[in-house]
N, C-alpha and C positions, 0 to 999 in steps of 0.2 A: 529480511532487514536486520540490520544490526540491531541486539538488545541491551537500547539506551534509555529507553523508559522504566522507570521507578517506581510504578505501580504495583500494588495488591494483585491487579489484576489481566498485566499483560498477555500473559499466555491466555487466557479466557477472550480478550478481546479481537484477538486474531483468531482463533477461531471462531469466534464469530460472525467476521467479516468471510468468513471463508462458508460458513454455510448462512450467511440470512442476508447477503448483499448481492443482489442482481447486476454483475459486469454488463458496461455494453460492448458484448464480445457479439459475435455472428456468428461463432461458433457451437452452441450451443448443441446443435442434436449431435452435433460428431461430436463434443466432449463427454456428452451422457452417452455415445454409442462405446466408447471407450470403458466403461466401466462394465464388468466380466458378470457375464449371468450363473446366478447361482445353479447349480445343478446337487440332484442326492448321487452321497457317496454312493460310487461303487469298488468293483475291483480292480478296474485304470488306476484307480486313485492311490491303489499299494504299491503300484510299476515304479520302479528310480525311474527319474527323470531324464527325458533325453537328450541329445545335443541341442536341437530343436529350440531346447526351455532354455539354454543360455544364450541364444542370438536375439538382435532387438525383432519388437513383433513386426517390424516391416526393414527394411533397409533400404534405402534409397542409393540407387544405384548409381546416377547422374543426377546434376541437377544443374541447371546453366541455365545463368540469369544477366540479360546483354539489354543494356540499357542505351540509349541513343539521344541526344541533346541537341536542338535546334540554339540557333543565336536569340530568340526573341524567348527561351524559355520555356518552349514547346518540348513534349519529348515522349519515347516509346519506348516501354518496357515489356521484354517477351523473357517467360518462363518455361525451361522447356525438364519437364521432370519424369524420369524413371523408377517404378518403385517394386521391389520386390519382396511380394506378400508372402511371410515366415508363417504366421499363425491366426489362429481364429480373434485374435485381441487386435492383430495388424487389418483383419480385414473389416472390424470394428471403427478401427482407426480412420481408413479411407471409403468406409461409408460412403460420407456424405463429405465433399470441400466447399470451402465456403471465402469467396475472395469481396473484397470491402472497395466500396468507392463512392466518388459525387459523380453524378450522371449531368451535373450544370457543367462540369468542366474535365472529366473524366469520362471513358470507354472502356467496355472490358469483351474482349475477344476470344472465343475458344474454339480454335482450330481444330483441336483434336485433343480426342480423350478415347484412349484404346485398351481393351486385356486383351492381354496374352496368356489363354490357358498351358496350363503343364501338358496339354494333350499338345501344343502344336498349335491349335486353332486360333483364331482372333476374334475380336468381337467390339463393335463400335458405339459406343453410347447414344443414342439418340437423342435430337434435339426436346424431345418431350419432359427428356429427364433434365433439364436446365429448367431453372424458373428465377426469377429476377423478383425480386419483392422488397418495401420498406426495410432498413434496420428494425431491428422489432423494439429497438427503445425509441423510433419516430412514430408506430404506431399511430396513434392517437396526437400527431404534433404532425398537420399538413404542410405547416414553415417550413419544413424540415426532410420531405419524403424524397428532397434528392438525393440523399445521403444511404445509401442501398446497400444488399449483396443479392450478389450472383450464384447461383446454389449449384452446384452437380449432383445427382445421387448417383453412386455409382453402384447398380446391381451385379450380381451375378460371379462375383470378386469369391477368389478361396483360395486357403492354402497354397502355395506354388506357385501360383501368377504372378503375371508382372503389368503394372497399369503405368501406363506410359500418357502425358497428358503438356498440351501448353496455353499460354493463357499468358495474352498481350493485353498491354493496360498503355492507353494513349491520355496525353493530357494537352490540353489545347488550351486555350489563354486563362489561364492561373490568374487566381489575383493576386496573387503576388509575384508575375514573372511583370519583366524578365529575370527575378533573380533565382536561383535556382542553387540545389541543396543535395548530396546526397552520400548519406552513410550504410555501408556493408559490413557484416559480422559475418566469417568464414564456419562455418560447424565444427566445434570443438569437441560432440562427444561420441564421435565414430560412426554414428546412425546414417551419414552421407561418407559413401564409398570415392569418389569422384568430383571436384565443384569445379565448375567455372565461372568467373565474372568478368564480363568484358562495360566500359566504357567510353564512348564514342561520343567525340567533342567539336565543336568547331576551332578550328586552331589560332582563331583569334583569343578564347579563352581558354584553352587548356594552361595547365599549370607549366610554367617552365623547367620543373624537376619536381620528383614525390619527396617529401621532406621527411626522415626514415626517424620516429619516435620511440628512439631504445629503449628510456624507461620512465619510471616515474617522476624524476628529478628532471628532466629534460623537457616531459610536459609542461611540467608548473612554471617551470622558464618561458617558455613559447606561451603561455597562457599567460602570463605576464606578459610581457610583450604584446600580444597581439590583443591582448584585452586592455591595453594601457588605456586609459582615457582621464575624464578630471575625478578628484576625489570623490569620494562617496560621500553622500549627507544625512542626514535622518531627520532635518524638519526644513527646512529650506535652504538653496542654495548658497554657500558661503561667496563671496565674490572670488573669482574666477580667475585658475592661476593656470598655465599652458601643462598641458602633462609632459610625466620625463619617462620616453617609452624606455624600456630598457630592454639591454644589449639581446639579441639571440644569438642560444648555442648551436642553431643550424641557420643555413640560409633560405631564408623566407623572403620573394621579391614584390615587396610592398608596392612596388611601381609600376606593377603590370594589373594591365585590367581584367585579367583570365582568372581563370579557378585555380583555387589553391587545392592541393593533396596531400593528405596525411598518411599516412601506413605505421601501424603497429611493429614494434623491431620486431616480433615473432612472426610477421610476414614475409617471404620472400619476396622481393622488391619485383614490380611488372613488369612483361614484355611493354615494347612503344613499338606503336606502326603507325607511319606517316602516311598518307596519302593525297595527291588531288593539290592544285595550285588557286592561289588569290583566295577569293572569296571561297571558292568550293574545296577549301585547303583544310583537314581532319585528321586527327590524331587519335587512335584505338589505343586503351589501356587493358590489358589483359592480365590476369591469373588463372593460374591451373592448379590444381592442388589432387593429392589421392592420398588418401586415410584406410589403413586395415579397419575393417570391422569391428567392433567391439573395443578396442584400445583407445581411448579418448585422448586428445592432444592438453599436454600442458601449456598453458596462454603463460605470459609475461608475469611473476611472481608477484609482482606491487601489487597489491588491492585496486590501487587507482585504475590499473589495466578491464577491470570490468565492468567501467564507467564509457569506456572510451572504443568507439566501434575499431574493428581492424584496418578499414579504410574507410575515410573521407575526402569526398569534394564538397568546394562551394567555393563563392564568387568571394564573398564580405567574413574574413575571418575575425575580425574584429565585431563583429554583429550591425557594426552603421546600417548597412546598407538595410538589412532587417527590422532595427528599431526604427529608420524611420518610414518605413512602408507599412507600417503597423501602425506605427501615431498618427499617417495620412488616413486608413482605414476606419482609427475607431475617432475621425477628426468628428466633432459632432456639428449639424446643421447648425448656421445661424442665419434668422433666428430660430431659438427654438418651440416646435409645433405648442398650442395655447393649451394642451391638452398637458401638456409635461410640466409648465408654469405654475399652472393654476395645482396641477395636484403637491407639487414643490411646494406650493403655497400654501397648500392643507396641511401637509403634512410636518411643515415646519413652524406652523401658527404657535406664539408663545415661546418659542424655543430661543434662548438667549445665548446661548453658548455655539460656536463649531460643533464642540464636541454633540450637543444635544441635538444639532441638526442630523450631525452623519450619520447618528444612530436610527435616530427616526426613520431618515429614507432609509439606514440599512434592513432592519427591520421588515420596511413595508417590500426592497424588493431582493430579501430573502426568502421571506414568508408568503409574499401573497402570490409570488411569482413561481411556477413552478419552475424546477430545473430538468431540462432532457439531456442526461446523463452524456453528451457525447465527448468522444475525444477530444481534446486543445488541438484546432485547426483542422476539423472532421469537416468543416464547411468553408473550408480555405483562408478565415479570418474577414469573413465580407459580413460585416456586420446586419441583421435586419432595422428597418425603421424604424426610430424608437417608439413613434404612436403604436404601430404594428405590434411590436411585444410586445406593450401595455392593454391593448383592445385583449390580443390571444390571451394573457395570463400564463405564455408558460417561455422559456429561453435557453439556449445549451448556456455553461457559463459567462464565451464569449460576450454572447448578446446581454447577459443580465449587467456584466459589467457595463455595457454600453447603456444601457438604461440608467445603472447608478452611476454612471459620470456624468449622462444627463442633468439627472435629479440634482445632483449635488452643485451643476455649474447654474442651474437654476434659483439655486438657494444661494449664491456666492459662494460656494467651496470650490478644490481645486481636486481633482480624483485622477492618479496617473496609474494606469496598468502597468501590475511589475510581472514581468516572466519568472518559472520556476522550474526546474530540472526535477527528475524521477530521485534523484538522490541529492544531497546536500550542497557536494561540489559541482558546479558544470565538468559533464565529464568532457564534451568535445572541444575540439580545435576550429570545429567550423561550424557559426552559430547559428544555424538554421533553424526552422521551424521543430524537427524533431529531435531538436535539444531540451524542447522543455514539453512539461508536462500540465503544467497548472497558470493559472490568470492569478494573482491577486490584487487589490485594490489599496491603495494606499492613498489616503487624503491627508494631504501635507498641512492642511492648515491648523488640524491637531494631532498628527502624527499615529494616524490611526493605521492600521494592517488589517484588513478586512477579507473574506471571500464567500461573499453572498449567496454560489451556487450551493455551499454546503446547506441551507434552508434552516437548521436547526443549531448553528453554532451562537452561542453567546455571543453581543457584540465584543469587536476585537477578540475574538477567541480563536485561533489557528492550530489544525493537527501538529503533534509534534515532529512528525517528518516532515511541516514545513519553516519552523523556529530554524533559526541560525545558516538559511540555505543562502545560498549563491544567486541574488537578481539580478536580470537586466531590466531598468526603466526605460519605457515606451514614452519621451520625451521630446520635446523639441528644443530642449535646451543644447542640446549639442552643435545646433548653428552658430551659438556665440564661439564655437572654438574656428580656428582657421587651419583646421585638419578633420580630416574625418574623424570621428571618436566613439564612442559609447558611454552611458554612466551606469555602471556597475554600482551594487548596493550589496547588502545583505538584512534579511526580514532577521528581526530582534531574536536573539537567541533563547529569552523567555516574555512569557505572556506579561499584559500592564498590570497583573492583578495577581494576588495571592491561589496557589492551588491548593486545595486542600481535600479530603475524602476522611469522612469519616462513617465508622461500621460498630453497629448494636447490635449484640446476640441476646433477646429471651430465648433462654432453652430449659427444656427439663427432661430429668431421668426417671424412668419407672421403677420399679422390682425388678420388670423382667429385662431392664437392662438396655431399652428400647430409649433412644433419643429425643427429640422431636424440640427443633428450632425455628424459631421466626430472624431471619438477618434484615438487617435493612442498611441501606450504602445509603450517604447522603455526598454526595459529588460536587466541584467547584473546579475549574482548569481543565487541562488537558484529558485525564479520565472521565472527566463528565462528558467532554464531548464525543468520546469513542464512544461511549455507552449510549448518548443522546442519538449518532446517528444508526448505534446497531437498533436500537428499539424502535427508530423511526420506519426504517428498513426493511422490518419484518412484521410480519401478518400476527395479529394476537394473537391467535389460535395458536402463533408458533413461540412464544413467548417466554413458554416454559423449558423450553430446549435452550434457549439463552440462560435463562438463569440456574438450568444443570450445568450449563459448560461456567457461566460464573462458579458455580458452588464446587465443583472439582477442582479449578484451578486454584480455589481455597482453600483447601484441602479438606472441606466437608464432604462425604460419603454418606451417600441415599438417595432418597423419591425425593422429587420436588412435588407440593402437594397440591400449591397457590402461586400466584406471582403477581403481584400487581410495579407498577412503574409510574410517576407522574408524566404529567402533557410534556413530549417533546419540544414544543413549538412554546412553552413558558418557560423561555431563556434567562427572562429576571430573576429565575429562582433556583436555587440548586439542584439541581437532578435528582430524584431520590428512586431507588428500585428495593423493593422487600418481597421475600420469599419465603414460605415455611419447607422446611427438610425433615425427616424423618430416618430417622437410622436403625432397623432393630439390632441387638446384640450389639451394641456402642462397650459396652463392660460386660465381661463374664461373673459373675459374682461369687460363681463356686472358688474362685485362683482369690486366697489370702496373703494380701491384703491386693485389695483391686488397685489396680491405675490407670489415669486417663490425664491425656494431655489437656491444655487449656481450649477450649471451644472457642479457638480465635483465627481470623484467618491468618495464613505465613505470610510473612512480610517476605517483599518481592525486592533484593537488592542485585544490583548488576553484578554480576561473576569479577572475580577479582584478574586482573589479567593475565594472561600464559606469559612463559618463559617465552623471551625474545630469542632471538640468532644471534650469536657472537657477532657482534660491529651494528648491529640493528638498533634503527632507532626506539625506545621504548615508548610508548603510545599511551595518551592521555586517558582517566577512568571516565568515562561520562557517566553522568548521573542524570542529566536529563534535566527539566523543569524543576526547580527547587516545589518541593511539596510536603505540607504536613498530613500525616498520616494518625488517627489516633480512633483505636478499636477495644471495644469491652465487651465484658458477655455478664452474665447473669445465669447462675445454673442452678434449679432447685433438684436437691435431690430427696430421693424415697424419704419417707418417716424413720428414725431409727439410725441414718446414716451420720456418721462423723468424717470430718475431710480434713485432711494435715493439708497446708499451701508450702508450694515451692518457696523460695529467695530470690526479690527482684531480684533486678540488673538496672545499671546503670552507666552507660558509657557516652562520654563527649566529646566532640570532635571540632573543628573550624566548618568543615564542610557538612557534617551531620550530625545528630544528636539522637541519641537509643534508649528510653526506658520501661519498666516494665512493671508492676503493682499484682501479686496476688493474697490472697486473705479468705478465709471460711469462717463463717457465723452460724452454727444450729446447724441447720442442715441446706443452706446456700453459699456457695462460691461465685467469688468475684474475681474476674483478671481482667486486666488494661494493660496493651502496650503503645507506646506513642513512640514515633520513628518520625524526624524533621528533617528533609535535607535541606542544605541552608545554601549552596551552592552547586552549579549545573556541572562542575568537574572536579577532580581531582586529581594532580602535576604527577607524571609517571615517576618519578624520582619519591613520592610518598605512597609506591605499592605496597608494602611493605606494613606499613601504618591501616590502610585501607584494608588487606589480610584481617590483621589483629581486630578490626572493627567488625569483621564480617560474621568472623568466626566467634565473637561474643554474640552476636544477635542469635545467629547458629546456634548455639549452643545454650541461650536462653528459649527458644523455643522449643527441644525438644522438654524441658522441665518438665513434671507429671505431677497431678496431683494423687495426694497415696487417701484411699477411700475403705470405710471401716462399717459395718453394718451390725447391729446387735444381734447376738443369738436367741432363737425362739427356741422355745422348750413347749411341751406335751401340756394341756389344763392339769391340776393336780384334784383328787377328788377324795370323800371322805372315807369312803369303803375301797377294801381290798380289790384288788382288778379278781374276776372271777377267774378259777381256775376251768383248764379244758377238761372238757366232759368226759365223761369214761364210757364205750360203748355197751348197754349191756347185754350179760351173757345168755346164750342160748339156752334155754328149759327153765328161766327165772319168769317169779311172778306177773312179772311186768309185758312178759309174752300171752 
């Protein structure tokens, strides 16, 4: 992801997410099989390396993937793959495959799963070694156990083989056919030797010509265009003016009822093969493509290029046909079941505002409701009965929203499901279900942006990769136009509420030079909520490994010793997380005079941007959610010790504000630095300014404080130190 968050503690919270967040992937034992078992050094281990070590651990030799499309939206896709096994990490790798489906409206078929040893031999997988079982995030969620995979283990795999395998996936009455959807990405990083994709249309819809998308500027034309509809709104519909689609720079034929085609200009444009008359009349799309090993393909230079698959079809480029097969899905019963009312009615007893209503319900079905983790559209969008999710207690997003637009139409609010994309912009041209990634909930009647599957987010409180994105509303306001249309929106590009994070350091220094800090983060916005859901996330016992990856990315060094965090689930209140750290040899004390930076954490500012291309357009700084940032420490040191302080800093900006306080009293030190950004960007035309601000903050943090310790001397005593004895001599008295 791009780094456009402002935070202390970015990099800490992505790592995070990477080890204490359970994906609902299926992949699971093959991604741990993947990972290299330790072995003790021996003498292999001094050999140079051999050709062997620079190829990928497997290399896929063919891979050809021919998909087939019925008129009613029915269709069949076969996978037919060759893979040849380099290394012990490759055969790691194809362990175990693991392929994903709904068994209510999905099949999955495996013809054949074969090695080929390096001796010659062959060898056929048994049907034993397949096993079919729950996603393992529906476990526990019986609603939900259509939603599967299909496991292979594949034994007996080594060096030199080659596993050859196919695997057909049929889909029969979708609920959402007849309309139908479908985006391909070619391999760009050399690991497939060979691809083929073929698809197979009925020639009533096939597209009349692939419409060849050279670059970036040509997208966002056709995406105009074909995403024209009425203006966007942010609290209720303004009365209603006809949209003015604008011109495209390629020919797109609005007036055919077949599927539209996209192609990436770094594609080579497909074979057509006609076949067959009238009714039984079909048109094959084909590519072929062949890649050297190892040399990965450069895609299309624009950024925008890896938003956007290399080919698409679909029926409704404009997303109509989608938004409203979606608004008929999550249409809710009337009336509604006495069980939704009356708790509508609990939950909103006394509440005198919208806003106090939406909260309420949001609340009860964020919290009381569990969320099962599944993909947007893992269950086709067939919503469950709303008493149904309410009895069970628990709902993939989907269904929670269907539940709070219940509650909400219950209570008199209005609750429309807005779509959201993996990235900010919609990257496709054809807007199907696997354009977007997320539900949110938007109740217009106080303009609220909600998403309840998250369980622990503050009301109205939204990640920041999903501020400022690209919606489609799931509406039926679009009948009032006398064209097909969509209404496009975009979710507020910062939160209704102030962010802020604030951080206290009690620490103290020994003699022996040993540190030992208590921090404590007090959180409000967008970082409380990272932080609210890594700690939700993770198992206590693991708690303390989050707050070492916090405390590194602060740049404190050491043991964490404690950690404690408040309740996730007490979204009323700020978040707060405290840790003690402990550092020995923080100062060496023998090196006259000692120095030590301030005990504060670094301020986390977006990188200033690179040198553009001659004729390139220069690109905006983002700063992200406007946030106040304001951290102090407290540092006693030894008996005896004296501390000289650095010279604030002071710098102001329009867009952000920078200062800095240090001072030493006896034998404690005090630093504060407060860092505001007061706006979410700043115009590429002021890089330059933005530089100069970066590099005073820079340069106020490395400051040091210079640290002086008394000299001890020897007790002094009244009598002469005794002198050393004299041994005495042989044949004297004293013998």
């Amino acid at each position: 992801m791009l780094r456009c968050v402002i935070s202390l503690i970015l990099d800490c919270v992505l790592a995070i997410f990477l080890l204490s967040v359970t994906l609902p992937s299926v992949a699971q034992g093959q991604n741990s099989a993947q990972k290299p078992e330790e072995k003790p050094a021996n003498k292999r281990a001094e050999k140079p390396p051999t050709v062997e070590s620079t190829e990928n651990p497997a290399q896929i030799e063919l891979l050809e993937t021919k998909v087939r499309f019925e008129t009613n939206g029915d269709s069949r896709k076969e996978v037919h793959c060759i893979v040849k096994i380099n290394s012990e990490l490759g055969v790691r790798q194809f362990a175990r495959l693991n392929f994903d489906y709904n068994r209510s409206f999905e099949q999955i078929g495996i013809p054949l799963v074969q090695i080929t040893h390096t001796s010659g031999g062959t060898a056929e997988i048994l049907p034993s070694a397949i096993t079919d079982n729950p996603n393992p995030v529906v476990v526990n969620a019986p609603a939900y156990q259509d939603v599967r995979v299909k496991t292979i283990r594949i034994l007996g795999l080594a060096p030199g083989d080659s596993l050859e395998y196919r695997v057909i996936t049929t889909v029969s009455h979708h609920p959402l056919a007849s309309d139908f959807s479908l985006n391909h990405s070619f391999d760009h990083t050399g690991v497939v030797s060979q691809e083929v994709f073929q698809v197979d249309l009925p020639a009533s819809r096939s597209p009349a010509r692939p419409v060849v998308v050279e670059n970036e500027h040509m997208r966002a034309a056709l995406q105009a265009h074909l995403f024209a509809g009425p203006p966007a709104w942010t609290t209720s519909p303004p009365e209603l003016e006809k949209p003015t689609p604008l011109s495209s720079p390629s020919p797109v034929d609005e007036s055919s009822p077949g599927i539209h085609l996209f192609v990436q200009g770094s594609v080579p444009a497909p074979s057509i093969e006609r076949s067959g008359r009238g009714a039984d009349a079909r048109v094959l799309y084909a590519w072929e493509r062949s890649t050297t090993a190892r040399q990965p393909e450069r895609r299309n230079d624009s950024p925008a290029a890896e938003d956007m698959a290399d080919v698409e079809f679909g029926r409704s480029p404009s997303g109509w046909g989608l938004s409203h097969e979606l608004y008929a899905a999550f249409e809710l019963p009337d009336p509604l079941p006495e069980e939704i009312t009356a708790l509508a009615r609990q939950l909103t007893q006394g509440a005198e505002t919208p806003v106090e209503k939406a909260e309420r319900i949001y609340d009860f079905a964020s919290k009381k409701i569990l969320t099962i983790d599944l993909p947007l559209g893992a269950t086709g969008f067939r919503p469950r009965p709303v008493g149904d999710i309410l009895s069970s207690g628990y709902a993939i997003p989907e269904d929670k929203f269907f539940l709070f637009e219940a509650l909400a139409k219950a209570s008199n609010l209005h609750a429309s499901a807005v779509l959201i994309g993996p990235s900010k912009k919609i990257g496709a041209l054809v807007v199907g279900p696997a354009a977007f990634s997320h539900l949110v909930a938007w109740v217009t009647d106080c303009d609220s942006w909600l998403d309840p599957s998250l369980e622990v987010a503050p009301f109205r409180a939204l990640p920041a990769s999903y501020l400022g994105s690209s919606a489609l509303i799931v509406e039926p306001s679009n009948e009032q136009w006398d064209q097909k249309s969509v209404v496009w929106t975009q979710i507020p590009k910062n939160l209704p509420f102030p962010s802020s994070q604030k951080v206290g350091v009690d620490a103290s220094l020994d003699s022996a030079g040993k540190l030992t800090a208590r921090v404590k983060y007090t959180m409000r916005g967008v970082n409380e909520l990272l932080l609210r859901m890594a700690f939700h996330r993770t198992q206590k016992e693991k708690w303390k490994d989050l707050a070492q990856l916090l405390s590194i990315s602060d740049g404190f060094r050491g043991q964490i010793t404690s950690v404690t965090a408040s309740d996730p689930y007490a979204t009323k209140e700020p978040f707060t997380v405290e840790y003690e750290v402990s550092q020995p040899k923080f100062i060496d004390w023998s090196k006259k005079p000692g120095r030590i930076p301030a005990v504060l954490p670094l301020v986390g500012l977006p990188d200033p941007p690179a040198k553009t291309a001659a004729g390139a357009a220069a690109s905006l700084i983002d700063l992200g959610t406007p946030l106040d940032i304001d951290a102090g420490v407290t540092l006693h040191l030894p008996s005896g010790t004296t501390a000289t302080a650095p010279t604030g800093t002071s710098v102001e900006r329009d867009y952000a504000a920078f200062s800095s306080s240090y001072s030493a009293q006896a034998a404690t030190i005090f630093a504060s630095r407060h860092l505001h950004f007061l706006l979410p960007e700043v115009p590429a035309a002021r890089a330059a300014d933005y530089n100069a601000f970066v590099r005073a903050v820079q340069n106020d943090e490395t400051q040091e404080f210079t640290l002086e310790r008394a000299q001890t001397s020897p007790p002094k005593t009244d009598s002469a130190a005794p002198s050393k004895a004299t041994p005495p001599k042989p044949n004297s008295s004293n013998l």
